[in-house]
mmCIF file of the N, C-alpha and C atoms, coordinates in Angstrom:
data_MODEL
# 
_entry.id   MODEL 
# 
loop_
_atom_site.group_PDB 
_atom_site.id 
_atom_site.type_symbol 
_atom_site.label_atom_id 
_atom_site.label_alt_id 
_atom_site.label_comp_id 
_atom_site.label_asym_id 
_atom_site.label_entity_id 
_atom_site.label_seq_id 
_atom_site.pdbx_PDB_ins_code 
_atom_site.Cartn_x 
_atom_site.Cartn_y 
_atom_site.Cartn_z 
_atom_site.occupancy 
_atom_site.B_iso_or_equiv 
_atom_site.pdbx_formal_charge 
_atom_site.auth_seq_id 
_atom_site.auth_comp_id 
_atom_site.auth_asym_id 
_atom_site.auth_atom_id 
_atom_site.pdbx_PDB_model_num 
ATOM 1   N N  . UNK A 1 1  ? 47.078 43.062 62.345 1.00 0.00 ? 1  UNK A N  1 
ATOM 2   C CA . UNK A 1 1  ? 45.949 42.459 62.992 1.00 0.00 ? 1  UNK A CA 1 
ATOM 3   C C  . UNK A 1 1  ? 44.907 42.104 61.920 1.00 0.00 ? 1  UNK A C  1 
ATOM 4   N N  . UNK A 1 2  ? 44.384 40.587 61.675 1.00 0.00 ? 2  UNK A N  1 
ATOM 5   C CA . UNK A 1 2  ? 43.549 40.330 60.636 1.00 0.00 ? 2  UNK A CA 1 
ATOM 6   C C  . UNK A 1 2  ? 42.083 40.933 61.342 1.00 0.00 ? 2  UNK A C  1 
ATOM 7   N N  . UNK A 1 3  ? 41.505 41.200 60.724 1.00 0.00 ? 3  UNK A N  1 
ATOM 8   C CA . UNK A 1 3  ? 40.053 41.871 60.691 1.00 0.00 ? 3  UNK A CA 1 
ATOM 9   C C  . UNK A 1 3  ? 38.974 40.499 60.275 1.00 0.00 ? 3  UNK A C  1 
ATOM 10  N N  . UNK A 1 4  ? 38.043 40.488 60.945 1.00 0.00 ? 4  UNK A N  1 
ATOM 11  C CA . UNK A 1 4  ? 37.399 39.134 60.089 1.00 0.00 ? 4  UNK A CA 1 
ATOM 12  C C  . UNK A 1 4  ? 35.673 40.335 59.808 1.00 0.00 ? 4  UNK A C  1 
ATOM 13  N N  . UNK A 1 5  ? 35.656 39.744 58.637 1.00 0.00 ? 5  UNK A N  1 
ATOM 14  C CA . UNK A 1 5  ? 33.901 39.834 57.786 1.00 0.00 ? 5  UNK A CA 1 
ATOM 15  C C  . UNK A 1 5  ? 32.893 39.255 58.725 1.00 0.00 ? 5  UNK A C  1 
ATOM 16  N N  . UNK A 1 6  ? 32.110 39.968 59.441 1.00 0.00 ? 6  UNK A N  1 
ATOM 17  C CA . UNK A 1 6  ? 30.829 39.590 59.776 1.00 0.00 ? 6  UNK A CA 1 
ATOM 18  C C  . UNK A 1 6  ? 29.912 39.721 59.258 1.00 0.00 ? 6  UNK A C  1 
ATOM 19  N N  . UNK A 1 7  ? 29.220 39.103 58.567 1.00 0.00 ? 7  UNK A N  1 
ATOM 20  C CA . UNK A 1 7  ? 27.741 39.283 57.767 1.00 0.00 ? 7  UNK A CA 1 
ATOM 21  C C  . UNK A 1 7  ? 26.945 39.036 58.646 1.00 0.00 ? 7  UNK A C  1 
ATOM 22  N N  . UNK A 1 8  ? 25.598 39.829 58.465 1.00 0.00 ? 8  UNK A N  1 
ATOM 23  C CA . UNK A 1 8  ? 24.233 39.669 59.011 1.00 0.00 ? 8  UNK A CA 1 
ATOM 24  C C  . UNK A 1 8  ? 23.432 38.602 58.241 1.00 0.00 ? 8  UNK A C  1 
ATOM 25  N N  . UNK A 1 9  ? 22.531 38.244 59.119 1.00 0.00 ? 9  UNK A N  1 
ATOM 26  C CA . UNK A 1 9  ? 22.064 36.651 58.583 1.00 0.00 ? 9  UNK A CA 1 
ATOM 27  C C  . UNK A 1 9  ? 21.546 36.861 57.256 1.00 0.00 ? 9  UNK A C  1 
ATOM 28  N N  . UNK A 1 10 ? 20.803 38.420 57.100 1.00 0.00 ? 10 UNK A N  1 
ATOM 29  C CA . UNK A 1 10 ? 20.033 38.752 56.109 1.00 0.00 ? 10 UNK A CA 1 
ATOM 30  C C  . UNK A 1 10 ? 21.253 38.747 54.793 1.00 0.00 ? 10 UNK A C  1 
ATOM 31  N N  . UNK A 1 11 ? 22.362 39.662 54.819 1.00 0.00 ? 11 UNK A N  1 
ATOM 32  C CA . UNK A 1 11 ? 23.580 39.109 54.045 1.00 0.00 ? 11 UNK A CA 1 
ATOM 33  C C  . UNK A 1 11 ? 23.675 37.672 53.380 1.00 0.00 ? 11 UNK A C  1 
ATOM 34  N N  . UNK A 1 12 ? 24.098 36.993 54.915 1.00 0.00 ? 12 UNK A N  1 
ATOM 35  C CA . UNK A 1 12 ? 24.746 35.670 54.596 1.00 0.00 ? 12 UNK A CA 1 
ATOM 36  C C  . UNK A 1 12 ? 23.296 34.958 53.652 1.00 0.00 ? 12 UNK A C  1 
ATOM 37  N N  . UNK A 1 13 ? 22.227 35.124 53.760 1.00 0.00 ? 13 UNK A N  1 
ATOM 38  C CA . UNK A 1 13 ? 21.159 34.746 52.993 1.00 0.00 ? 13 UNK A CA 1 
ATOM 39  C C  . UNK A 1 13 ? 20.805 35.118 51.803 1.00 0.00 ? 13 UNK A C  1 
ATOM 40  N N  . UNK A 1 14 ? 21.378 36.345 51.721 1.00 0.00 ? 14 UNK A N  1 
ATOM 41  C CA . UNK A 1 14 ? 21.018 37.153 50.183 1.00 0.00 ? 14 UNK A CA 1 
ATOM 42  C C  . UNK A 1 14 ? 21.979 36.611 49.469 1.00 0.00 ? 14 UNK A C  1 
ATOM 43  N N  . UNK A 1 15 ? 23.258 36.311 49.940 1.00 0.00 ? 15 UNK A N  1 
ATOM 44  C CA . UNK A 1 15 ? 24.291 35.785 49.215 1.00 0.00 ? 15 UNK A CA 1 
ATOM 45  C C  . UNK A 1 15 ? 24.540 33.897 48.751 1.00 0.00 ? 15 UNK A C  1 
ATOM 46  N N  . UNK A 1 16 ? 23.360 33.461 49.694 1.00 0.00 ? 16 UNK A N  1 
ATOM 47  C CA . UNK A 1 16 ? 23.006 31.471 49.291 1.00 0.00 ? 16 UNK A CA 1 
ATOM 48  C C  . UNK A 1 16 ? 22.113 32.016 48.497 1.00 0.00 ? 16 UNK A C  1 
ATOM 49  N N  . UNK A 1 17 ? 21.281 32.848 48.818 1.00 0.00 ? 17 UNK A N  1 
ATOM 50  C CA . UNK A 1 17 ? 19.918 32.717 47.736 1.00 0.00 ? 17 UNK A CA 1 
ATOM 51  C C  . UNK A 1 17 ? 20.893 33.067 46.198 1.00 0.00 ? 17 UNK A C  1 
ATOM 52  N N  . UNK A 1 18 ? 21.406 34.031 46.066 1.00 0.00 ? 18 UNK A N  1 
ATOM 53  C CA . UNK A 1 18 ? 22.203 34.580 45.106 1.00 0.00 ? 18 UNK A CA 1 
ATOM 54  C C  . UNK A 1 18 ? 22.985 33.551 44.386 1.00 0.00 ? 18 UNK A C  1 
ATOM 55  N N  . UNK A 1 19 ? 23.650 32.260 45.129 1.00 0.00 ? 19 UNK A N  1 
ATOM 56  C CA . UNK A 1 19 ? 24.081 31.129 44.378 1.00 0.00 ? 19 UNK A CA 1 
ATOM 57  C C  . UNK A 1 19 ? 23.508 30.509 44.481 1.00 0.00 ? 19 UNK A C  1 
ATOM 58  N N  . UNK A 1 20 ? 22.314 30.249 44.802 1.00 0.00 ? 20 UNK A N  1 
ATOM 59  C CA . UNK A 1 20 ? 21.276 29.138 44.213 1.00 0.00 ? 20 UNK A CA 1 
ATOM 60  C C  . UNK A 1 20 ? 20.789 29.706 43.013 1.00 0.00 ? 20 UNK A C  1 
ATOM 61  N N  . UNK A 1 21 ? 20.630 30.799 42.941 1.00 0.00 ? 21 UNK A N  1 
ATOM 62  C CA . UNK A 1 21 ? 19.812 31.144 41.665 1.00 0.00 ? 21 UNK A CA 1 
ATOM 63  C C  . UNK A 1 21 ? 21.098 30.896 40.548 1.00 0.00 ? 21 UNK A C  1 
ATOM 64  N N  . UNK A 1 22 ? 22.236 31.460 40.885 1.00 0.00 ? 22 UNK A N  1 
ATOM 65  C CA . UNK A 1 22 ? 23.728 30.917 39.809 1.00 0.00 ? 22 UNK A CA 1 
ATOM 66  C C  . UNK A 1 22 ? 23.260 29.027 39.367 1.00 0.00 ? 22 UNK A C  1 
ATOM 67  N N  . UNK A 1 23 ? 23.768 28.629 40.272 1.00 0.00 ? 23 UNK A N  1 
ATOM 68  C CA . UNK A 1 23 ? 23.355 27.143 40.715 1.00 0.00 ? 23 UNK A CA 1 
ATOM 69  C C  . UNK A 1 23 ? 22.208 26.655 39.978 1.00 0.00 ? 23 UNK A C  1 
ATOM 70  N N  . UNK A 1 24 ? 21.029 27.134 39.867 1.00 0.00 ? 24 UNK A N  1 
ATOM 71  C CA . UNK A 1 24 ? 19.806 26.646 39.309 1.00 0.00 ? 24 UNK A CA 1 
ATOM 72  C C  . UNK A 1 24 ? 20.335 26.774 37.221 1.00 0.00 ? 24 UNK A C  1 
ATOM 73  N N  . UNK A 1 25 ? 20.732 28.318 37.259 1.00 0.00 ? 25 UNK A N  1 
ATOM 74  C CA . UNK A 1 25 ? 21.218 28.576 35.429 1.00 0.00 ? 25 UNK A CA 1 
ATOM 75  C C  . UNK A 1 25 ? 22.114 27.976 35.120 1.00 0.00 ? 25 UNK A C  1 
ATOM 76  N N  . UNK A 1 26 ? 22.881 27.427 36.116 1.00 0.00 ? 26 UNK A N  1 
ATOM 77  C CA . UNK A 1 26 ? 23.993 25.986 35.729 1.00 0.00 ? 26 UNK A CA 1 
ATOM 78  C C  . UNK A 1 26 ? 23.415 24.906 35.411 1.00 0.00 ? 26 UNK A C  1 
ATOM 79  N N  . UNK A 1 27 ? 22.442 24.845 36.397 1.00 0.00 ? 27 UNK A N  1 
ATOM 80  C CA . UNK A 1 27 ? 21.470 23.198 36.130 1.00 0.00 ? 27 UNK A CA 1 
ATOM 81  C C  . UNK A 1 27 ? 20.969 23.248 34.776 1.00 0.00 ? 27 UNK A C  1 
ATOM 82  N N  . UNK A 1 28 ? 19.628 24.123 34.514 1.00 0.00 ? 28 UNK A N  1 
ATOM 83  C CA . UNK A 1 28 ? 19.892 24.161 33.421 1.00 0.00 ? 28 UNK A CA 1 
ATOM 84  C C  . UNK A 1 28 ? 20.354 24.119 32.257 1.00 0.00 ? 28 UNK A C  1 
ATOM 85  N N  . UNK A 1 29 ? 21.408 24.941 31.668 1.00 0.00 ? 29 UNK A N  1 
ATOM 86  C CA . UNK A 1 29 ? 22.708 25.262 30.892 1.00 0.00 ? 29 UNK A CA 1 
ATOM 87  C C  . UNK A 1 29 ? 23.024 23.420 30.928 1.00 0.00 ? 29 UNK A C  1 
ATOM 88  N N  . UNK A 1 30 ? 23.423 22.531 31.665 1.00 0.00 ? 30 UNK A N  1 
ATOM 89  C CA . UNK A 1 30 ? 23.944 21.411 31.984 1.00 0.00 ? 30 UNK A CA 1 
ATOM 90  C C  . UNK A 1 30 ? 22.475 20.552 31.550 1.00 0.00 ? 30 UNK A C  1 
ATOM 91  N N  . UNK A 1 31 ? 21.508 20.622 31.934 1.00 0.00 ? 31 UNK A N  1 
ATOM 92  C CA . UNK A 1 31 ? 20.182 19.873 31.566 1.00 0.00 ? 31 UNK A CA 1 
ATOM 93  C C  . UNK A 1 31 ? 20.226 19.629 29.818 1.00 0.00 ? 31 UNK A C  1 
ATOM 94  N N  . UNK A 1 32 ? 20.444 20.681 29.818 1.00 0.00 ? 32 UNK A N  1 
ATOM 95  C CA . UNK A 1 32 ? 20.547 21.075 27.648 1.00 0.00 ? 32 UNK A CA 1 
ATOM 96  C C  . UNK A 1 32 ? 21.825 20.439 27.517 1.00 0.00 ? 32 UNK A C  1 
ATOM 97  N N  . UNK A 1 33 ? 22.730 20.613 28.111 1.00 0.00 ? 33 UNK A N  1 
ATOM 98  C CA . UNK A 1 33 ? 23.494 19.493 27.324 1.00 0.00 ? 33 UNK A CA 1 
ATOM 99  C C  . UNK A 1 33 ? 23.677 18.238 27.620 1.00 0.00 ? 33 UNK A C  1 
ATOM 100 N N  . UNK A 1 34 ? 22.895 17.501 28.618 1.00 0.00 ? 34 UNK A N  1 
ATOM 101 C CA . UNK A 1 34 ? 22.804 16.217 28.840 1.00 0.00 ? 34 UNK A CA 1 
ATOM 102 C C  . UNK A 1 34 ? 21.766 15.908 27.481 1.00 0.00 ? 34 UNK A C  1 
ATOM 103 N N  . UNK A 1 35 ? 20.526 16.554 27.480 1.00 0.00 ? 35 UNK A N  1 
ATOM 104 C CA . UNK A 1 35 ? 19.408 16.737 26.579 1.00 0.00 ? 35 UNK A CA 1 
ATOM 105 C C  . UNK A 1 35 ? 19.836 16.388 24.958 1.00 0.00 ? 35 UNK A C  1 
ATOM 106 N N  . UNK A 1 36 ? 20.850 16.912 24.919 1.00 0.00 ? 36 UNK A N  1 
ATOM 107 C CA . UNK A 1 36 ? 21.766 16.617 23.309 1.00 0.00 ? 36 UNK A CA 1 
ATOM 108 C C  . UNK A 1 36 ? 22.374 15.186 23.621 1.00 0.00 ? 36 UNK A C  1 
ATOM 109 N N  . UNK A 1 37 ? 23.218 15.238 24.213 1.00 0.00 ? 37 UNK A N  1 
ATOM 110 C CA . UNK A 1 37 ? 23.770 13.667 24.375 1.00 0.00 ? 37 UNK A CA 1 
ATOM 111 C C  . UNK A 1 37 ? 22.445 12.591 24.582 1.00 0.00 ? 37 UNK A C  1 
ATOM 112 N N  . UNK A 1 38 ? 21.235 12.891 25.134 1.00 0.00 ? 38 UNK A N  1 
ATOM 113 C CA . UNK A 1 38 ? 20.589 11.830 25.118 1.00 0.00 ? 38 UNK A CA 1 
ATOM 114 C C  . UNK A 1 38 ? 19.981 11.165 24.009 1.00 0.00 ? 38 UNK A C  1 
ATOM 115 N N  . UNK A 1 39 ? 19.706 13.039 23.011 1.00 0.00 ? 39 UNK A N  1 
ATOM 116 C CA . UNK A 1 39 ? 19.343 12.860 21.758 1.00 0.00 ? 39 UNK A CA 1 
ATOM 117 C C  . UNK A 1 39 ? 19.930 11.975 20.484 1.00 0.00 ? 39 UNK A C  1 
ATOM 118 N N  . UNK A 1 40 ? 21.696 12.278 20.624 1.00 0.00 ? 40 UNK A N  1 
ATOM 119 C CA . UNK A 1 40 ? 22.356 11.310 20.325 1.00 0.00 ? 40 UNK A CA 1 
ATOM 120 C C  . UNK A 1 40 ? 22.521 9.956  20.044 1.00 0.00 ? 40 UNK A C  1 
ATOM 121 N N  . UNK A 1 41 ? 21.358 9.572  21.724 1.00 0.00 ? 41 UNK A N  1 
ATOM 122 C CA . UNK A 1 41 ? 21.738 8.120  21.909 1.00 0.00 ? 41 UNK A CA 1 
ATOM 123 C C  . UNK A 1 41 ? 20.458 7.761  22.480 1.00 0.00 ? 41 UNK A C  1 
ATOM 124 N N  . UNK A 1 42 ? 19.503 7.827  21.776 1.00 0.00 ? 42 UNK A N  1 
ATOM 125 C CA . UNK A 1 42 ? 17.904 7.461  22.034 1.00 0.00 ? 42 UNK A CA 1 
ATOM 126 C C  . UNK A 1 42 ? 17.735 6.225  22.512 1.00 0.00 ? 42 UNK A C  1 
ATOM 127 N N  . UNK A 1 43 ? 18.613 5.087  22.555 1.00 0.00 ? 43 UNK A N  1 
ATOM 128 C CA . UNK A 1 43 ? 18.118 4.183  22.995 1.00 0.00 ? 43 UNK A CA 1 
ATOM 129 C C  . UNK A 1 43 ? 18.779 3.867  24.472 1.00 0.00 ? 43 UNK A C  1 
ATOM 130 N N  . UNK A 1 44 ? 19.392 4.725  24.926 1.00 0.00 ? 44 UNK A N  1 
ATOM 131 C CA . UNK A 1 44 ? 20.046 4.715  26.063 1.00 0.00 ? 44 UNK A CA 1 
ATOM 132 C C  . UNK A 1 44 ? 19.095 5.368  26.951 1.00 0.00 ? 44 UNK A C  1 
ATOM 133 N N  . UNK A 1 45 ? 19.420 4.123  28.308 1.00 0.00 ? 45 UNK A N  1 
ATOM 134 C CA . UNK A 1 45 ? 18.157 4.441  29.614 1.00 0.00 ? 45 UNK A CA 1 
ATOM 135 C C  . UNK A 1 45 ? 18.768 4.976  30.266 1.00 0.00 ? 45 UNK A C  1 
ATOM 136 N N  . UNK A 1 46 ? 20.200 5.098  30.603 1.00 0.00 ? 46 UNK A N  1 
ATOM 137 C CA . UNK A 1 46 ? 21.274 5.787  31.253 1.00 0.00 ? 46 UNK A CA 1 
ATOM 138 C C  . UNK A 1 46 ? 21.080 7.459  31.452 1.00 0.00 ? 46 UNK A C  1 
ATOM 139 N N  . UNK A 1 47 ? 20.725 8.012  30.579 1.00 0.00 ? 47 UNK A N  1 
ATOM 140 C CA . UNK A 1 47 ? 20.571 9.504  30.675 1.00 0.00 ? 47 UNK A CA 1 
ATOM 141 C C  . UNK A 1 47 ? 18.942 9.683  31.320 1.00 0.00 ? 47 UNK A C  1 
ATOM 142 N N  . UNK A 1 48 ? 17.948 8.670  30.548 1.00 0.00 ? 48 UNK A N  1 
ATOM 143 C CA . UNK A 1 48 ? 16.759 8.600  31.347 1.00 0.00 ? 48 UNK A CA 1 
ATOM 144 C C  . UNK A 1 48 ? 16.936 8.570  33.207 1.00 0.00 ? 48 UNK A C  1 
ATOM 145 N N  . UNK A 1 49 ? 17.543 7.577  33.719 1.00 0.00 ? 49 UNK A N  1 
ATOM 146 C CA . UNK A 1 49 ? 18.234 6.985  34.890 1.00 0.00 ? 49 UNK A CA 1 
ATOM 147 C C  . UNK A 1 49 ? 18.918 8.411  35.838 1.00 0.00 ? 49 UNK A C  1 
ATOM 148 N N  . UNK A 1 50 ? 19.796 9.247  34.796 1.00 0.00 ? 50 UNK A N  1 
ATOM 149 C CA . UNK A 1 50 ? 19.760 10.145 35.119 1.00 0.00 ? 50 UNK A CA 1 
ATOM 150 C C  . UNK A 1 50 ? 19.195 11.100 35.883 1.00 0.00 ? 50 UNK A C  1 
ATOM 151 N N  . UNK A 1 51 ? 18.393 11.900 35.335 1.00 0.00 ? 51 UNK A N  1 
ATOM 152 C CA . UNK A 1 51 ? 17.634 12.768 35.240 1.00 0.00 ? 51 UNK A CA 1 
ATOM 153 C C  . UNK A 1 51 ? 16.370 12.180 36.391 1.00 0.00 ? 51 UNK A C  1 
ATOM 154 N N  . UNK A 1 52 ? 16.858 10.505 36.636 1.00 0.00 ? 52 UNK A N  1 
ATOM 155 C CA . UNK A 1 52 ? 15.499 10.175 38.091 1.00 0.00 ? 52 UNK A CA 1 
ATOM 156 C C  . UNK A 1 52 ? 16.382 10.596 39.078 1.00 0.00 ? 52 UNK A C  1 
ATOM 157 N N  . UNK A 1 53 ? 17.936 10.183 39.303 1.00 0.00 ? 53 UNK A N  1 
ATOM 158 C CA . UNK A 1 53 ? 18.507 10.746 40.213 1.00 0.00 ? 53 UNK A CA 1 
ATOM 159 C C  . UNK A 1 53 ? 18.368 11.924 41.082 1.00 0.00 ? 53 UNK A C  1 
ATOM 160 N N  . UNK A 1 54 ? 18.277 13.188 39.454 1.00 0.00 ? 54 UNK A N  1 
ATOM 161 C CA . UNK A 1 54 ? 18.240 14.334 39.690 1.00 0.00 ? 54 UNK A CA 1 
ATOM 162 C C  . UNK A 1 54 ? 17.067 14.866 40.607 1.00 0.00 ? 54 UNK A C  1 
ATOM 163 N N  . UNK A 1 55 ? 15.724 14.138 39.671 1.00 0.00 ? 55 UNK A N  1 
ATOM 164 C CA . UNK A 1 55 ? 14.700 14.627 39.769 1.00 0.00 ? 55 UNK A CA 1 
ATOM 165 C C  . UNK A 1 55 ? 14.512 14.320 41.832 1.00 0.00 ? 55 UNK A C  1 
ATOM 166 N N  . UNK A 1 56 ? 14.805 13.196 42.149 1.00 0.00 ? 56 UNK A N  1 
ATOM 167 C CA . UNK A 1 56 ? 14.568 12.638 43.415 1.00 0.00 ? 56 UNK A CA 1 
ATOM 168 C C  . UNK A 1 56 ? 15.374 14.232 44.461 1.00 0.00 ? 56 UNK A C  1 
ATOM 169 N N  . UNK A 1 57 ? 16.712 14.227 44.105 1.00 0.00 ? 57 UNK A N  1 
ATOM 170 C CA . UNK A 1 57 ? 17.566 15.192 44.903 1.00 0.00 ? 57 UNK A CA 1 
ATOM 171 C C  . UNK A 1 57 ? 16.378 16.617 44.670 1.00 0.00 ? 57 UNK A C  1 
ATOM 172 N N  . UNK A 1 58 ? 16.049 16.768 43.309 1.00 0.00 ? 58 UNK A N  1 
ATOM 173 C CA . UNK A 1 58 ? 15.242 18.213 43.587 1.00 0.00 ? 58 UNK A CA 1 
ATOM 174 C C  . UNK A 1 58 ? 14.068 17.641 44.859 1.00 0.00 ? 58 UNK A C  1 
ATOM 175 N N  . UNK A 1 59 ? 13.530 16.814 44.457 1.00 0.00 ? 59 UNK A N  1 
ATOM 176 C CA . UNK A 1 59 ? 12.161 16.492 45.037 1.00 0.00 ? 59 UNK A CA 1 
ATOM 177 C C  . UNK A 1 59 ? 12.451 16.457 46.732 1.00 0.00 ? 59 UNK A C  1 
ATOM 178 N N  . UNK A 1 60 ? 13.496 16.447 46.901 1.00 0.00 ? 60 UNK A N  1 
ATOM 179 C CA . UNK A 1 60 ? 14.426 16.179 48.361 1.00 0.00 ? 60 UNK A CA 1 
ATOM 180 C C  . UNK A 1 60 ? 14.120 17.875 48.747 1.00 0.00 ? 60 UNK A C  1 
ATOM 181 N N  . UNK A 1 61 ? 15.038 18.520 48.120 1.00 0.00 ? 61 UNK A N  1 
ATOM 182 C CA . UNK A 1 61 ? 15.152 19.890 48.533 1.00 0.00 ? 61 UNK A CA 1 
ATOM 183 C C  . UNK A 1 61 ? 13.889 20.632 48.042 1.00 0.00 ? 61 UNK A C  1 
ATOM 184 N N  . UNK A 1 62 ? 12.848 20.458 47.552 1.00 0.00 ? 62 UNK A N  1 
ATOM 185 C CA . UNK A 1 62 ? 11.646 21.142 47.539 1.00 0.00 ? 62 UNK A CA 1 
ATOM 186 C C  . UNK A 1 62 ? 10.663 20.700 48.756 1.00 0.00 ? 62 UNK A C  1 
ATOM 187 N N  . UNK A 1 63 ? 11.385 19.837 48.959 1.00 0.00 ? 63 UNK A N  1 
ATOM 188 C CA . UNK A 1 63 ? 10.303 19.108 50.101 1.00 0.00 ? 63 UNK A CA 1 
ATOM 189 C C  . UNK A 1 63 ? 10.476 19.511 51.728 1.00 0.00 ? 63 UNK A C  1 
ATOM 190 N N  . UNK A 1 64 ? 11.960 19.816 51.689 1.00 0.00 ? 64 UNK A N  1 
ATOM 191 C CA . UNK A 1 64 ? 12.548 20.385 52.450 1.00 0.00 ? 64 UNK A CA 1 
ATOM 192 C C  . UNK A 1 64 ? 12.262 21.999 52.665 1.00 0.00 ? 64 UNK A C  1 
ATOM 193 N N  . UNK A 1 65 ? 12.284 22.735 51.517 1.00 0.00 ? 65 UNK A N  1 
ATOM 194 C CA . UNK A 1 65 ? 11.718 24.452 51.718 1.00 0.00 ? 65 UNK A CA 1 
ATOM 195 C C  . UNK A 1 65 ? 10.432 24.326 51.794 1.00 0.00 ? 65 UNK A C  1 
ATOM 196 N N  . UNK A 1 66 ? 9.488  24.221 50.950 1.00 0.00 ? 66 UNK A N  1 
ATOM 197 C CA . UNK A 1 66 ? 8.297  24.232 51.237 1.00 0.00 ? 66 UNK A CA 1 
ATOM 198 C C  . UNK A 1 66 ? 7.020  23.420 52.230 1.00 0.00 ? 66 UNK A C  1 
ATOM 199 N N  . UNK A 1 67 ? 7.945  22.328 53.063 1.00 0.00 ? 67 UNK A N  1 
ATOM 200 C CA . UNK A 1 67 ? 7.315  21.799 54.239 1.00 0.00 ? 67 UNK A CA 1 
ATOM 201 C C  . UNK A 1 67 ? 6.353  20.984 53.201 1.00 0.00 ? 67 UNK A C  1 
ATOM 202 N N  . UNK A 1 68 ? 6.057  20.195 51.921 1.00 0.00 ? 68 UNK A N  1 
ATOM 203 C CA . UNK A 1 68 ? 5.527  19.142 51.426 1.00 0.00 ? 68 UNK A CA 1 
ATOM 204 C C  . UNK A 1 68 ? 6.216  18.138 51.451 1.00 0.00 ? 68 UNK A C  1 
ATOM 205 N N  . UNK A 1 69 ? 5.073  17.109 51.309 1.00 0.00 ? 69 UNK A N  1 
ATOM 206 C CA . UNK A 1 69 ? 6.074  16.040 51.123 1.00 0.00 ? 69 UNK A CA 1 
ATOM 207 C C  . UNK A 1 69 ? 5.990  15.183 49.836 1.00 0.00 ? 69 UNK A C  1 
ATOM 208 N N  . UNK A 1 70 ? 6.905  14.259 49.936 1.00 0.00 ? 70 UNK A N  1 
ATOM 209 C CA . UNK A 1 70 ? 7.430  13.878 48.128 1.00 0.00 ? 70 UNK A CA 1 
ATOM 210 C C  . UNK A 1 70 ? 6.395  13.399 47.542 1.00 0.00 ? 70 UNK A C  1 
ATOM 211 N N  . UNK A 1 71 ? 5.011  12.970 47.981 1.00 0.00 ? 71 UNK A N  1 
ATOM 212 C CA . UNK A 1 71 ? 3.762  12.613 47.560 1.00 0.00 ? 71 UNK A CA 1 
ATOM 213 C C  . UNK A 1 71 ? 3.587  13.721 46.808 1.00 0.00 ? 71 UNK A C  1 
ATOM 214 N N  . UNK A 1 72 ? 3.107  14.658 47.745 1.00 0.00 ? 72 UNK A N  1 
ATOM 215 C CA . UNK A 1 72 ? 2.471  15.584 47.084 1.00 0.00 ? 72 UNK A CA 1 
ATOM 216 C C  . UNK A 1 72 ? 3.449  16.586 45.875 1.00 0.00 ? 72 UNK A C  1 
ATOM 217 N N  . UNK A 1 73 ? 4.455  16.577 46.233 1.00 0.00 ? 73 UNK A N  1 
ATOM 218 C CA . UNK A 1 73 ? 5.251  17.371 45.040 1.00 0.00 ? 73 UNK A CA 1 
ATOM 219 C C  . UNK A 1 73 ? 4.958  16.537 43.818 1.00 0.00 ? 73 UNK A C  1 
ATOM 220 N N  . UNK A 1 74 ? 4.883  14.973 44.073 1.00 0.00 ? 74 UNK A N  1 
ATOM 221 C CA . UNK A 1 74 ? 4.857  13.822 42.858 1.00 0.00 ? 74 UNK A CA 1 
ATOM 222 C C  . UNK A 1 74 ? 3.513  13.787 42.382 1.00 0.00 ? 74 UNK A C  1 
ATOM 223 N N  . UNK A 1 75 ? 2.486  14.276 42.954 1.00 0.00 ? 75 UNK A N  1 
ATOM 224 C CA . UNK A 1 75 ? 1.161  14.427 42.663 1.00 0.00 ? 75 UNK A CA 1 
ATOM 225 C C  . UNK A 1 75 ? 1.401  16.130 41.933 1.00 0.00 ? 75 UNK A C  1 
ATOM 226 N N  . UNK A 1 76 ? 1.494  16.996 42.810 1.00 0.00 ? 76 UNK A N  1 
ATOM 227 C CA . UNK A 1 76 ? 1.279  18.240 41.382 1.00 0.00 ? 76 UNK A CA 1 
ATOM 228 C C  . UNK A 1 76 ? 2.170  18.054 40.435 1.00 0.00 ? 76 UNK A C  1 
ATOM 229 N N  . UNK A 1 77 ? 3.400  17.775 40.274 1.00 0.00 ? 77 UNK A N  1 
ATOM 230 C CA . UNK A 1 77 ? 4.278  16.955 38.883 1.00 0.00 ? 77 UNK A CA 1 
ATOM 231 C C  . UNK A 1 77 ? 3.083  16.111 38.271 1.00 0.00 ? 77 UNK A C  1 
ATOM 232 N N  . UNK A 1 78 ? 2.955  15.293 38.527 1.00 0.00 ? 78 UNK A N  1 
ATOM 233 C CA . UNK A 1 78 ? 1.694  14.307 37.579 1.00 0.00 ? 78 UNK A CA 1 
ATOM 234 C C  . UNK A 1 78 ? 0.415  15.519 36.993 1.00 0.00 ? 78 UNK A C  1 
ATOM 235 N N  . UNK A 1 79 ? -0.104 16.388 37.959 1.00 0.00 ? 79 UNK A N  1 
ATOM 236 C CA . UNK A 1 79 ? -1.295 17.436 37.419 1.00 0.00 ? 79 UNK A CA 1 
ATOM 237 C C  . UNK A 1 79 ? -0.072 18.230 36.158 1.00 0.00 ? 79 UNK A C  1 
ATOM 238 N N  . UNK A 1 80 ? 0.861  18.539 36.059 1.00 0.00 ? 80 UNK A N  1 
ATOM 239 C CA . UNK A 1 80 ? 1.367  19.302 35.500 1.00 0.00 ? 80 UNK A CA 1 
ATOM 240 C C  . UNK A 1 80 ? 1.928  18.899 34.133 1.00 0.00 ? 80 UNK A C  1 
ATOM 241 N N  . UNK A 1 81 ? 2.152  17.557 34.159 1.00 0.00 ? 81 UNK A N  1 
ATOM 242 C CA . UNK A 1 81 ? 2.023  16.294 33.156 1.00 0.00 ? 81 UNK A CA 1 
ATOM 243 C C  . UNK A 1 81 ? 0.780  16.324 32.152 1.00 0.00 ? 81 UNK A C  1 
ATOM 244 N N  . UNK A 1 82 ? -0.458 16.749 32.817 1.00 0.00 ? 82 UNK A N  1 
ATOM 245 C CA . UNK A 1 82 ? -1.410 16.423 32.217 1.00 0.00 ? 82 UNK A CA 1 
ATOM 246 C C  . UNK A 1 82 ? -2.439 17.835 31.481 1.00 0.00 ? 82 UNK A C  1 
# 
């Protein structure tokens, strides 16, 4: 008779939060080495182009947890710029 795993929500949550935080030291780790290849190739907008992709998908999912919206995340990014 198979047995099935029930996790409690608090579980099943400790364990997304737990690979997002994996997930985030990947991004990173991966940021640095896009960061070298761009260095490589300074005149390339492609890795710039990049990194707007990226930046939009974060700006997606921050906007999404913290109930702001992409204005305002794009406004404290600009204060944080400066």
């Amino acid at each position: 008779m198979a047995t099935t795993n029930k996790k409690t929500a608090m579980q099943t949550y400790e364990d997304r939060a737990q690979d997002i935080g994996a997930l985030m030291t990947w991004l990173q780790d991966e940021l640095e080495v896009h960061e070298a290849k761009a260095k490589a190739d300074p005149q390339n907008y492609g890795y710039a182009g990049d990194l707007g992709n990226v930046k939009a998908k974060l700006t997606e999912i921050l906007a999404f947890l913290s109930n702001n919206d992409d204005r305002a995340i794009a406004e404290a990014l600009a204060d944080l710029r400066n």
